[in-house]
C-alpha positions in Angstrom: 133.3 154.9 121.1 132.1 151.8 119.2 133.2 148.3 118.6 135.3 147.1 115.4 133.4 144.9 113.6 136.4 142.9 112.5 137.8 142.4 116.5 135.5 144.5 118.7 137.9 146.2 119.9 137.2 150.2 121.5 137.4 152.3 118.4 136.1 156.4 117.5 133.2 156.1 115.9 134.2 158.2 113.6 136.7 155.6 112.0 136.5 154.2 108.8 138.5 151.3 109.5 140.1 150.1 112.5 143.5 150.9 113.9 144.2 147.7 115.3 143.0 145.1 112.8 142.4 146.8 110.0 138.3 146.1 109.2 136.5 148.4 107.3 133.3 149.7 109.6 130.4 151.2 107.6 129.6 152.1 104.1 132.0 154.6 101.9 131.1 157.7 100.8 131.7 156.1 97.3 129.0 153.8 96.6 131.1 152.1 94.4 133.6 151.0 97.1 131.3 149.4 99.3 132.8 145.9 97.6 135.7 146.9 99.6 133.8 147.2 102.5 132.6 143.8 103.0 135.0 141.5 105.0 136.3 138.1 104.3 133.5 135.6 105.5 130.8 137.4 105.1 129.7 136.4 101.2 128.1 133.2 100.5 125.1 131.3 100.1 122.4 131.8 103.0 120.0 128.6 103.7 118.4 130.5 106.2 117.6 133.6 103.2 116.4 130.8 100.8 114.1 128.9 103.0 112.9 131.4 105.5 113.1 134.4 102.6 110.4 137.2 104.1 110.9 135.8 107.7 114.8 136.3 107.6 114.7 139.2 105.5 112.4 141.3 108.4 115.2 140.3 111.1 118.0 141.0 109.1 116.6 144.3 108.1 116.6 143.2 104.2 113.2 144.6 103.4 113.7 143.3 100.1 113.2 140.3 100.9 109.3 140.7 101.2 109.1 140.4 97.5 109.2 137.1 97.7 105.3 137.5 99.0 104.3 138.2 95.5 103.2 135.2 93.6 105.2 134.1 90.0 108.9 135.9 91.1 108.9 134.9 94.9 110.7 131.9 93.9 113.0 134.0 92.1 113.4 136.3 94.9 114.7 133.4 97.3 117.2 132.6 95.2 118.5 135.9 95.2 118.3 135.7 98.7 120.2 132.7 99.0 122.9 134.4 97.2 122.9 138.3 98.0 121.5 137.8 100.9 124.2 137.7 104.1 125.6 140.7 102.1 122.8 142.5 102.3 122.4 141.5 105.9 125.8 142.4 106.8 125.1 146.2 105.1 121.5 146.5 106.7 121.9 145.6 110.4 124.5 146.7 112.8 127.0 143.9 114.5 128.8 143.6 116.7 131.4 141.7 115.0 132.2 139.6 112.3 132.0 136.4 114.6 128.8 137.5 115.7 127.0 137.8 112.6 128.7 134.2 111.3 127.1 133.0 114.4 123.8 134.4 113.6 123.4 133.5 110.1 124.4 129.9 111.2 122.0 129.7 113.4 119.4 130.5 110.7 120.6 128.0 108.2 120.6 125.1 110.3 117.2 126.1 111.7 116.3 126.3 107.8 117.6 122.8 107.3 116.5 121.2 109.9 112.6 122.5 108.9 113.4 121.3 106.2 114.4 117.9 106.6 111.7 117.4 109.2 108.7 118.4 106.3 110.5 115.8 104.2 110.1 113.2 107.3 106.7 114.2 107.7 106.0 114.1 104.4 106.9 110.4 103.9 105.3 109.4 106.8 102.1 111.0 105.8 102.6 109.3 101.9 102.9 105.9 103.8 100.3 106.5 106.6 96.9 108.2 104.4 97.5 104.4 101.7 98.3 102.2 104.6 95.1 104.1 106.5 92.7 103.9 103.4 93.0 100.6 103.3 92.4 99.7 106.4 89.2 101.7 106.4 88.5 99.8 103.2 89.0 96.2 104.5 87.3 97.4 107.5 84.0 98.5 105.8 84.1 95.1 104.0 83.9 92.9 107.1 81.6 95.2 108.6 79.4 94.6 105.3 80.0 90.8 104.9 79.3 90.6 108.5 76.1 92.5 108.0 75.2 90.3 104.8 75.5 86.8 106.8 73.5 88.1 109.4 70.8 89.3 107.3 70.4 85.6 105.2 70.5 84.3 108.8 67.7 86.0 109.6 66.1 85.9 106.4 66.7 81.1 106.7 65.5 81.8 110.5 67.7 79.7 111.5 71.3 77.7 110.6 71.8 74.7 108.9 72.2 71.6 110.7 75.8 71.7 111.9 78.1 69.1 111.2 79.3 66.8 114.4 82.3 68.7 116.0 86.0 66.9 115.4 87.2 65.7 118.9 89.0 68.8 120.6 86.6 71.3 118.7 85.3 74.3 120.3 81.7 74.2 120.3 79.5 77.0 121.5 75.4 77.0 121.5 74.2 79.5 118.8 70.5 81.1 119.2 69.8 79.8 115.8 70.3 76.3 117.5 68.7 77.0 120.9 65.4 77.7 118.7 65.8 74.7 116.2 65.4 72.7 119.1 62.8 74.6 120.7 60.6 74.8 117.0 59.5 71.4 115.8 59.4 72.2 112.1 61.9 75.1 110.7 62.6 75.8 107.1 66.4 74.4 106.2 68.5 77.2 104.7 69.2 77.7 101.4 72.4 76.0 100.0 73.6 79.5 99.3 73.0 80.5 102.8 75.0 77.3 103.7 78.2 78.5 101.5 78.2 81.8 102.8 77.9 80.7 106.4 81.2 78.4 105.8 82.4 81.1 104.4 82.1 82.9 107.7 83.5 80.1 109.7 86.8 79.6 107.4 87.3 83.7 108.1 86.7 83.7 111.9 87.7 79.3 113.1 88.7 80.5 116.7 91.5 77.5 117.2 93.5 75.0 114.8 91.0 72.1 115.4 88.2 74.0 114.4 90.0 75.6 111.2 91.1 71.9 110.3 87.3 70.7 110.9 86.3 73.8 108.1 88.9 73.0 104.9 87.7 69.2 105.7 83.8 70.9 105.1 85.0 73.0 102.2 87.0 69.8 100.5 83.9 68.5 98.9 82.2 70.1 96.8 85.5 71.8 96.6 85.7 75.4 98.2 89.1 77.0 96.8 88.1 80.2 98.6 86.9 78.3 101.7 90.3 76.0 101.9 92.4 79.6 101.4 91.1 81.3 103.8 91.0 78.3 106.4 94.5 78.1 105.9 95.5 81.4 106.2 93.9 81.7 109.2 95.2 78.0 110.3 98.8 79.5 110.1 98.0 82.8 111.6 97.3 80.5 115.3 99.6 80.5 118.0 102.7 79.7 116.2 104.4 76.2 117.8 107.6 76.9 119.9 110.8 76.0 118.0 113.0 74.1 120.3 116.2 72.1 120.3 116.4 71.0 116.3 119.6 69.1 116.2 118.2 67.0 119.0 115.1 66.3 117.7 116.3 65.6 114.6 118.8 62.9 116.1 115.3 61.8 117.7 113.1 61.5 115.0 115.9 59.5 113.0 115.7 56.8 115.7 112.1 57.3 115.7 111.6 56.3 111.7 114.3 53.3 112.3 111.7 51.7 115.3 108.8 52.7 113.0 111.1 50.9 109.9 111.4 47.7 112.1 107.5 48.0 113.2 108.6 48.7 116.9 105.9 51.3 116.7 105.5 52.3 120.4 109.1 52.5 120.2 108.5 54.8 117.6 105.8 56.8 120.1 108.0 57.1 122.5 111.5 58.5 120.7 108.9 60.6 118.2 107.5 62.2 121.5 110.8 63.2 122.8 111.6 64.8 119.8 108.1 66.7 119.5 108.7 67.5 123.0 112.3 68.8 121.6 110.9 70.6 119.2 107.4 71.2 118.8 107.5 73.5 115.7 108.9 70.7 113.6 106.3 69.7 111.8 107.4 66.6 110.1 108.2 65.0 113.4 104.4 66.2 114.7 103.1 64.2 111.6 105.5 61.7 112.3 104.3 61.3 116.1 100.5 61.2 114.9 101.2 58.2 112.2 102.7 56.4 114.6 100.0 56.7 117.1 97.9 55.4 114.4 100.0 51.9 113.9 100.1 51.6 117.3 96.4 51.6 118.5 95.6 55.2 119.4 94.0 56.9 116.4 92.4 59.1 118.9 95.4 60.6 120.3 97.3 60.9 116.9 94.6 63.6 116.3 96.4 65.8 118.3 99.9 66.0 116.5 98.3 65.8 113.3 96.4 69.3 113.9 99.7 70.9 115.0 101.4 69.4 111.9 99.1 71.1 110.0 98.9 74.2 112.2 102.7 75.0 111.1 102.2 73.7 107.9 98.4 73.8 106.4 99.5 72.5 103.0 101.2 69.4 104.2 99.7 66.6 102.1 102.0 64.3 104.5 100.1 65.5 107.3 96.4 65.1 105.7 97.2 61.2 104.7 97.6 60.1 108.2 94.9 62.6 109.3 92.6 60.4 106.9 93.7 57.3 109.0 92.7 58.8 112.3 89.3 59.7 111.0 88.5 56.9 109.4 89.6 54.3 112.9 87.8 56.6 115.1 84.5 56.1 112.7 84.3 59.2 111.2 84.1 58.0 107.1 83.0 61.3 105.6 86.5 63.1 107.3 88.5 60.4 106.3 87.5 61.0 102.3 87.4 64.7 102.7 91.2 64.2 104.0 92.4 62.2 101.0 90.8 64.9 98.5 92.7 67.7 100.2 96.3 65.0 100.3 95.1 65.3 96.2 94.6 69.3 96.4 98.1 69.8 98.3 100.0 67.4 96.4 103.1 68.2 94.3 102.4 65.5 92.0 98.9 65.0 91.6 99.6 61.6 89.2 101.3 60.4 91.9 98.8 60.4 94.2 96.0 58.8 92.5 98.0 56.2 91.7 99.1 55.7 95.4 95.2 56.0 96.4 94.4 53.2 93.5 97.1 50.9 95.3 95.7 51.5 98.6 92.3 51.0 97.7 93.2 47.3 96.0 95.7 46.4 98.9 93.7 44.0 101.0 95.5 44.8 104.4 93.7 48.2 104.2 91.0 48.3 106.5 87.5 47.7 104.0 86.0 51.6 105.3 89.5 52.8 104.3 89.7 51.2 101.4 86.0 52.4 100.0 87.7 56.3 101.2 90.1 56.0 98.4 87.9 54.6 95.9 85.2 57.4 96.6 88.2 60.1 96.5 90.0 58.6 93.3 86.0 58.6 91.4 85.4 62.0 92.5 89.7 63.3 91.4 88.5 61.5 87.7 85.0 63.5 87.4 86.6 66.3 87.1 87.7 67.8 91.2 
């Protein structure tokens, strides 16, 4: 006894077809019937022929389908496979049952798929990954090189330029190049080259906004595109200011401009500060805060607000006007022109601007040392900045 392949029920083994449901169970003797032998269910496209081809074919016992080992009509081959193949299967191999072998070959077909869509994952990944890798390794090498090529000049100068005096709030840190300046009572200065390249190296690596601010006022004049660029990138790319209550502060920093209107300006201190406090990521009302500091007496503290105006906004020509103030009332004059020419660089209308600085440097209520900063930055705007 044997089971039907249609509804594996008990039948002689002997029987062409069973009693009970009526499915044919093996081959005829007439080649040409075996059409007829081949229930409803069993034709149809095979995934798991196509894609696994030679691998399916061996458990299926479809030897045929190790042709698709040989190079030019494998391909060929699978597609046969995907089309003959589950007949050929259902002819080769003994099953149990219809349901059996549909359970079988759908078991290979999503197996085949699923292969198949995971290469395709992969695949992506890996065309996103090996770019996204390279260049990495690329911008990698480069530092490593331009790291490599200040050191060298370093070495080559013996030791740095003199450094410019810090901004107030700057990070400062001994250097061995300074340790043995002061140690060495004659040293050759470095080469003006040396200097640029060593700017350079401070605009890529400022470790805090003060000390970013301190280099695009170094690279303002002579004027340093690449040096102010990279500065602010990496200004922006600080600790990014919380962002607070807006509506508040806004309400706030209305007020503030109405005290600051009527020349109430420690009123204006005081409302500006609740609104920086509101929202510290504002920065308008930071800029706001540091101006008003400056009318009121306190250049020194307006520093502060200014640097985190320019923090979340590096290009704020509103910011760098006021900043000029500060520098100029706390006595430092080269800042405070460096400051106007970079208001000048950021400005969205250039005109504009040198007209205002021409006003400012003929209005009489100007402090004199502020007013000789415009004239110095308008002269060096009309030769050509």
């Amino acid at each position: 006894m044997v089971h039907c392949r249609g509804c594996s029920a008990s039948i002689h083994e002997s029987a062409l077809t069973c009693p009970k449901c009526g499915a044919p169970q093996g081959l005829a003797q007439n080649p040409s019937d075996n059409a007829l032998l081949i229930p409803d269910g069993i034709k149809g496209w095979s995934w798991g022929a196509f894609l696994f081809n030679w691998v399916w074919g061996i458990f299926n016992g479809t030897w045929i389908a190790l042709l698709t080992l040989i190079p030019f009509i494998g391909f060929i081959m699978a597609i046969v496979l995907g089309i003959k193949g589950r007949e050929w299967a259902w002819k080769n191999k003994k099953w149990e049952s219809v349901g059996h072998f549909q359970r079988v070959q759908r078991l290979w077909s999503v197996w085949a798929l699923w292969l198949t869509l995971g290469t395709m994952v992969i695949g992506i990944v890996v065309a996103i990954a090996i770019p996204a890798y390279g260049d990495y390794k690329t911008r990698a090498r480069q530092a490593a090189q331009f790291k490599e090529q200040i050191l060298a000049e370093a070495a080559v100068a013996q030791v740095s330029p003199p450094a410019p005096a810090p901004m107030p709030g700057a990070v400062t840190e001994p250097t061995p190049a300074v340790e043995q300046a002061a140690a060495t009572p004659t040293s050759a200065p470095a080469t003006e080259a040396n200097a640029a390249e060593l700017l350079t190296g401070r605009a890529l690596s400022c470790p805090d906004a003060i000390s970013c601010v301190q280099v695009m006022l170094e690279g303002a004049n002579p004027r340093r595109p690449d040096v102010l660029k990279m500065a602010a990138t990496r200004l922006a790319e600080a600790e990014p200011m919380p962002v607070g209550d807006r509506k508040s502060s806004r309400a706030l920093n209305t007020q503030g401009l109405e005290r600051y209107a009527q020349n109430d300006f420690v009123g204006a201190v005081n409302l500006f500060t609740q609104a920086a406090a509101a929202n510290e990521g504002d920065a308008e009302i930071q800029s706001n805060l540091g101006l008003a500091l400056i009318r009121a007496g306190q250049p020194q503290d307006a520093i502060a607000p200014l640097t985190h105006s320019l923090q979340i906004d590096p290009r704020r020509s509103n910011a760098w006007s006021p900043f000029a103030e500060a520098m100029d009332k706390i006595g430092r004059p080269n800042y405070a022109y460096a400051s106007l020419l970079l208001v000048y660089e950021f400005s969205g209308n250039r005109q504009k601007t040198v007209e205002f600085f021409r006003a400012r440097s003929e209005n009489q209520e100007v402090p004199e040392s502020m007013r000789a900063a415009y004239v110095n930055a308008t002269r060096t705007i009309e030769a050509g900045y």
